[in-house]
N, C-alpha and C positions, 0 to 999 in steps of 0.2 A: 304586718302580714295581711293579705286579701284574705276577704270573708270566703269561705266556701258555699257555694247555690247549692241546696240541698231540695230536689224535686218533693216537694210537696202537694196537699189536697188538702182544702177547706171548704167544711157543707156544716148546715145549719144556723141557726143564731141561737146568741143565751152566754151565760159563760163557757170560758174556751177551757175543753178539755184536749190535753196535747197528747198523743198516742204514740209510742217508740216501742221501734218492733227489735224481735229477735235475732241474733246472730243467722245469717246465709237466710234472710227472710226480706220481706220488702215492704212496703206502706198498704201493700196486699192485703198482708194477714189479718187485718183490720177489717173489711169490710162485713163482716156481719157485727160487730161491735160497733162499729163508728153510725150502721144502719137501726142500729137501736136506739140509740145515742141523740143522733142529730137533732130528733124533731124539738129537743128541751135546751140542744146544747150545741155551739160552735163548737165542732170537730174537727182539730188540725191532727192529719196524722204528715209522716215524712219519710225518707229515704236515710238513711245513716250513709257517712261518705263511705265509696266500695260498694254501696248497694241499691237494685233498682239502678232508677236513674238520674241518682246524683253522681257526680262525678267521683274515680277512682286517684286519687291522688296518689305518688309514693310514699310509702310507710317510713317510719314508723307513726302505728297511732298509737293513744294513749286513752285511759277511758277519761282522764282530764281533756282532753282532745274534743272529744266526742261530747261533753259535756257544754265544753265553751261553743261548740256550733249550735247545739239544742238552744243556751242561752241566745245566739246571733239570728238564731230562726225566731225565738220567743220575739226578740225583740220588736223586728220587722214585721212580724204578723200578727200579733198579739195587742202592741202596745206597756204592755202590763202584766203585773201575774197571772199564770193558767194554776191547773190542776196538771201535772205532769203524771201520766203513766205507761210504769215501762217495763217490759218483759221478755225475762232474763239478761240479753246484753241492755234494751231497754229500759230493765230495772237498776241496773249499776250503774248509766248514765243519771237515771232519777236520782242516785244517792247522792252522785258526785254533783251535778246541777243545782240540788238544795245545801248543798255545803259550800258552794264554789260562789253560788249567783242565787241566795236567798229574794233579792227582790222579784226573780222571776218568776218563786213559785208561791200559790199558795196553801197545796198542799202536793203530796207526794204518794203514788201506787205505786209498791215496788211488788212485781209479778216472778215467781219462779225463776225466782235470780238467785245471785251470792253476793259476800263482802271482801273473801278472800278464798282462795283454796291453796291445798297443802301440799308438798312437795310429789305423794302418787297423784292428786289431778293433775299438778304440773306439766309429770310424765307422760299425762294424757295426753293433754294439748300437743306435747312438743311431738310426738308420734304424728296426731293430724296432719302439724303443720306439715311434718316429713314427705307422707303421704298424699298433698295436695302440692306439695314441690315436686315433686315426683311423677305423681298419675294425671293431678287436676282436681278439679272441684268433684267430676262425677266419680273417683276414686269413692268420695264419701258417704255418697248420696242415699244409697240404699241402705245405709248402717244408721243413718242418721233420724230415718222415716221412724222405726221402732222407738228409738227411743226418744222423738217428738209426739207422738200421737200411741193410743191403746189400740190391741189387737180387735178391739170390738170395733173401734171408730175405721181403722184402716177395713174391715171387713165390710163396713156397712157399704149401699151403694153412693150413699151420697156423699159422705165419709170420706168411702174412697176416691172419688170423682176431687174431694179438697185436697187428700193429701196429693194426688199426680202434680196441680198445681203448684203446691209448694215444694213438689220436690222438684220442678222443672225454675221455679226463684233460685232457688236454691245451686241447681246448675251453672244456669246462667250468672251468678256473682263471676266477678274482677279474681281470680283466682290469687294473686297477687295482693290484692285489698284484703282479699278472704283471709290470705295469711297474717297479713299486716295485723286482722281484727282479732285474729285468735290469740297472737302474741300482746299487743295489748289485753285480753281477758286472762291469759297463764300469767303476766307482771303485774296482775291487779291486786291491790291491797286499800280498803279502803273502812277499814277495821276502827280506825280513830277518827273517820269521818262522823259516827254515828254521834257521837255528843255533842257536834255543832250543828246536825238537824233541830230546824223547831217549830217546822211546819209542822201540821198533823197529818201523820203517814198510815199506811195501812198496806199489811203485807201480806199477798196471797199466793197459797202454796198450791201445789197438785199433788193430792193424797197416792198416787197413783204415778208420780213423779219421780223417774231413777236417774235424771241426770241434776236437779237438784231439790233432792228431796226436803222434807217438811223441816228435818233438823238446817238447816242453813237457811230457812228463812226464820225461823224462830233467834238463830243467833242474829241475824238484821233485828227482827221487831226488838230482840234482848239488849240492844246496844242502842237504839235509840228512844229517847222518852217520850212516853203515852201512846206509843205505835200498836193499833191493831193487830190481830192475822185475825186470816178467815181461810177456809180452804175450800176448794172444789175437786171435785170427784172426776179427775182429767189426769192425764200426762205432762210432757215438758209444757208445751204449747196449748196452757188450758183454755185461752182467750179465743183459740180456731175450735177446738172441739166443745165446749161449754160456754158458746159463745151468750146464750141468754142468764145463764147465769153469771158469766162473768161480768154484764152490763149490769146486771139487777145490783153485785156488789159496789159498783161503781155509784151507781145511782142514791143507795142508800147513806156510804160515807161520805161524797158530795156533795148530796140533796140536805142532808144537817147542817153542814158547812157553810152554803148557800141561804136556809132559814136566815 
């Protein structure tokens, strides 16, 4: 099977830390994290297939899918192992990547993500998907903003000027990819992957977080050994709203690593 080209950006030098973005998000989201980032550190962030502008393939995907391309991109861009981190769908390719393709990493941020959900998220997902079969992506769009970002961040001017942005990424996805992506996250299970991680991982939550709150990242660090958490004072997408904090934690479990 051909590799999939997965539009990518790389800025700085140092070691490579890999950046994987959110469900209906793009290599976007990233830019004041990867701008903090760079001056210490090779900054690869990318495009997930279906989103931006990597290409939209037909479905189905699988978050193994999505993993083995992270590894196909590590490969060719890298050389070698990164620091892989990834938030929400970003973090469940993290998990699958350091269980799938240990050589690639050398350690693991898994961001406001999950391991598995239970038959009412199920129900949730399989509703979206309905309703993006249905109406389309912008069906979703305004339901989605709430519960990515805090009433104070959407209020603020500048805030507000980020979320238009990502809710216009967000528009713009492969409607069809879009579904593809969701059904892979409703089939996700990846509950027994956590005892073949051995990297050292580190899991951050958003205290402030309703689509995956604090308890499902604690069940990730629970299930993997010597795993971190840390939390930040953010919503889903703590990396866009808390963006200097969320570097500072990066830099901190890294920068040990790295000694």
């Amino acid at each position: 099977m051909a590799k999939l080209h997965l539009n990518r950006v790389k800025e700085g030098t140092g070691p490579t830390i890999v950046l994987s973005h959110a469900l209906g998000c793009t290599l976007g989201m990233w830019d004041e994290v990867a701008a903090l980032l760079q001056a210490d550190y090779c900054v690869l962030r990318y495009d997930h297939r279906g989103h931006g502008k990597s290409a939209a393939p037909a479905g189905p995907y699988s978050i193994s899918m999505l993993a083995d391309d992270a590894a196909d991109l590590i490969a060719a861009e890298a050389g070698g192992p990164v620091h892989f981190v990834g938030l929400s769908l970003g973090g469940m390719v993290a998990q699958a990547l350091a269980a799938r393709h240990p050589e690639w990493v050398k350690s693991i941020v898994v961001a406001n993500s999950s391991n598995w959900y239970d038959d009412a998220a199920r129900a949730m997902w399989q509703a979206r998907i309905a309703t993006v079969r249905e109406k389309g992506v912008e069906a979703i769009a305004d339901g989605a903003m709430p519960r990515w970002f805090t009433a104070a961040f959407r209020a603020d001017p500048v805030g507000g000027q980020r979320v238009a942005q990502m809710r216009a990424d967000l528009v713009r996805t492969d409607a069809v990819a879009y579904i593809a992506s969701c059904q892979a996250i409703a089939a996700m299970d990846l509950r027994d992957l956590g005892s073949s991680i051995a990297c050292p991982t580190l899991v951050v939550a958003g205290t402030l977080d309703e689509s995956t709150p604090l308890a499902l990242s604690e069940t990730i660090a629970g299930g993997i050994d010597g795993a971190q958490i840390e939390t930040i004072a953010a919503a889903h997408l703590s990396a866009v709203e808390q963006p200097a904090a969320f570097a500072a934690l990066l830099r901190e479990f890294i920068g040990e690593l790295e000694d």
